[in-house]
KOLLUMKOL-75249 format. One line per field, with one value per residue (C-alpha): x, y, z. Coordinates in Angstrom, 3 decimals, always signed. Layout:
// residues N
east = (X, ...)
north = (Y, ...)
up = (Z, ...)
//
This chain:
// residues 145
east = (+103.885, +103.162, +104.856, +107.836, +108.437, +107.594, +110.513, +112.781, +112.284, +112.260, +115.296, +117.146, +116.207, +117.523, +121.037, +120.695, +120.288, +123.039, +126.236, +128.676, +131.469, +131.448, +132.307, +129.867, +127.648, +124.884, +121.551, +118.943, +115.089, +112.686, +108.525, +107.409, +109.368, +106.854, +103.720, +104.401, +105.045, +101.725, +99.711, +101.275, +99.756, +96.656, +96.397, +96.693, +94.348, +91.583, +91.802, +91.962, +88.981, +86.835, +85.112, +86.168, +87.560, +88.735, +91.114, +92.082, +93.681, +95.557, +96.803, +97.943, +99.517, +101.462, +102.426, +103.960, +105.648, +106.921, +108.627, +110.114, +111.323, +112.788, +114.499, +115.990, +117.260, +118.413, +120.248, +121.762, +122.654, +124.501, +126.482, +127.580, +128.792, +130.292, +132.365, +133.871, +134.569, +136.299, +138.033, +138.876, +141.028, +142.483, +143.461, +145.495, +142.796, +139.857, +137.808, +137.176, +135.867, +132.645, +129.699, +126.960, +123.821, +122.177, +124.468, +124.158, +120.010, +119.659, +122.934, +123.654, +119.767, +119.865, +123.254, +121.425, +117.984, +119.862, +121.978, +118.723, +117.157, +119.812, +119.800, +116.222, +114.307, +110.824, +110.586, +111.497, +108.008, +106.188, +107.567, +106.886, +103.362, +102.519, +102.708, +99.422, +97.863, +98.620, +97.594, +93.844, +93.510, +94.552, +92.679, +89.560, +89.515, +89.979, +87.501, +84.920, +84.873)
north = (+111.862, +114.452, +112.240, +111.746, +115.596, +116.335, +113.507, +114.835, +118.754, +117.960, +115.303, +118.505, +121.102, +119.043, +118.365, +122.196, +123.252, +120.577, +121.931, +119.339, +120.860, +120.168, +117.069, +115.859, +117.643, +119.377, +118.912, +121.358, +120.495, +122.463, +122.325, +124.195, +122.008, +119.082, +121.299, +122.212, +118.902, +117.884, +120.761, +120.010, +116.193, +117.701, +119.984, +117.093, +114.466, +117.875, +118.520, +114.782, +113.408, +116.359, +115.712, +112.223, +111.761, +108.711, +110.226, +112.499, +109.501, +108.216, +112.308, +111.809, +108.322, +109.921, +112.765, +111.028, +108.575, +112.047, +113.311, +110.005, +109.316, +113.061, +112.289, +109.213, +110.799, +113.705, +112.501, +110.062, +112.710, +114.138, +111.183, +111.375, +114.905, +114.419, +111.546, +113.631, +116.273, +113.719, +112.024, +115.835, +116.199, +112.990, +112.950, +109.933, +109.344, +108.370, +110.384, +107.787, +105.718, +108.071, +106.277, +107.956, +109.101, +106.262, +103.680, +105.271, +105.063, +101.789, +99.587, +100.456, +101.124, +99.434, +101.961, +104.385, +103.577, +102.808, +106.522, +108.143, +106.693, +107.630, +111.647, +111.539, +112.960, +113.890, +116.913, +115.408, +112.909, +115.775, +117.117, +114.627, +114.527, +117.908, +116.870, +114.521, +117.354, +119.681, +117.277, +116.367, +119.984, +120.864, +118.722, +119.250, +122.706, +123.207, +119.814, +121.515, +124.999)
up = (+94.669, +97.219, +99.988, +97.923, +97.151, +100.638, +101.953, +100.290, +100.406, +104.408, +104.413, +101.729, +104.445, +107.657, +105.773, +104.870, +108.438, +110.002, +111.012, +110.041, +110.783, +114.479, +116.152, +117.115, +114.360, +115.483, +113.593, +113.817, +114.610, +112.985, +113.450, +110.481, +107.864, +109.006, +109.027, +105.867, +104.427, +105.767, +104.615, +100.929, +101.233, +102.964, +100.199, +97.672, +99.231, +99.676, +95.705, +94.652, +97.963, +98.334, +101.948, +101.946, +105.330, +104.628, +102.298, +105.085, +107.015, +104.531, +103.776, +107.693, +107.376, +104.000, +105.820, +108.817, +106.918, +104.145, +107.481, +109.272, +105.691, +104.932, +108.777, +108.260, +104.466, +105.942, +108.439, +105.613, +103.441, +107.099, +107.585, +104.296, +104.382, +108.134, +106.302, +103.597, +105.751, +108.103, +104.549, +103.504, +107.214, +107.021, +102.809, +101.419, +98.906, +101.750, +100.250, +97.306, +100.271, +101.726, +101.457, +99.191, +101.107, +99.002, +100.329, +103.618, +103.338, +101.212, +102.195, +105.561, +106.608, +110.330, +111.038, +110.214, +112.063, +115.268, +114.705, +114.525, +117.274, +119.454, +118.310, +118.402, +121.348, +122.270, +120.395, +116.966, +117.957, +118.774, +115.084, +113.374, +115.268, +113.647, +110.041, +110.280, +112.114, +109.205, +106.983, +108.575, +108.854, +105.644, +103.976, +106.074, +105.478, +101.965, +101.739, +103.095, +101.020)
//
């Protein structure tokens, strides 16, 4: 449940933070927004596993796969708002023809992946990197108390 919260808090933030308004829109990358989403699932596996450190891998796999899915949501939900901006400019009723983020995510998934693979670069690995860390580290030291 942790992961899902996490996804989406992060995927809510990154749409917060893009600036849609330009062309092309310029998203904003942010480290913290993954640490924390890992220290929440760190925090989790810690109070449900103890000093399992077992537990404390899965906590990292969940927290990598909270932030590549709050990425690839986020930058859903900015496609979505980058096309009714773009339907709002253009009027004659486009606007009934934006694609929901849902659509976006669910329908149109391999658009999406190959969008994000192309805006990605090495920092947004080395941010998604940091959410295991949080996680392990999270959960190791509040496992450990």
């Amino acid at each position: 449940m942790a992961t899902v919260v996490g996804a989406f808090l992060y995927a809510f933030l990154l749409s917060a933070m893009a600036d849609t308004d330009k062309t092309p829109p310029e998203v904003t990358q942010f480290a913290y927004a993954g640490v924390v989403v890992g220290a929440l699932i760190g925090l989790v596996v810690a109070k449900l596993g103890g000093r399992n450190p077992g537990l404390w891998v899965v906590g990292a796999v969940l927290a990598l796969a909270a932030v590549f899915l709050g990425e690839l949501y986020g930058y859903a939900m900015i496609l979505h708002d980058v096309m009714s901006n773009y339907a709002d400019k253009i009027g004659g009723g486009a606007s009934s023809q934006v694609l929901s983020s849902n659509e976006i995510f669910f329908d149109h998934f391999s658009d999406l992946w190959k969008s994000w693979k192309e805006d990605s670069d090495a920092l947004t690995y080395i941010f998604m990197a940091l959410a295991p860390v949080a996680a392990v580290s999270t959960a190791y030291r509040i496992g450990n108390r």
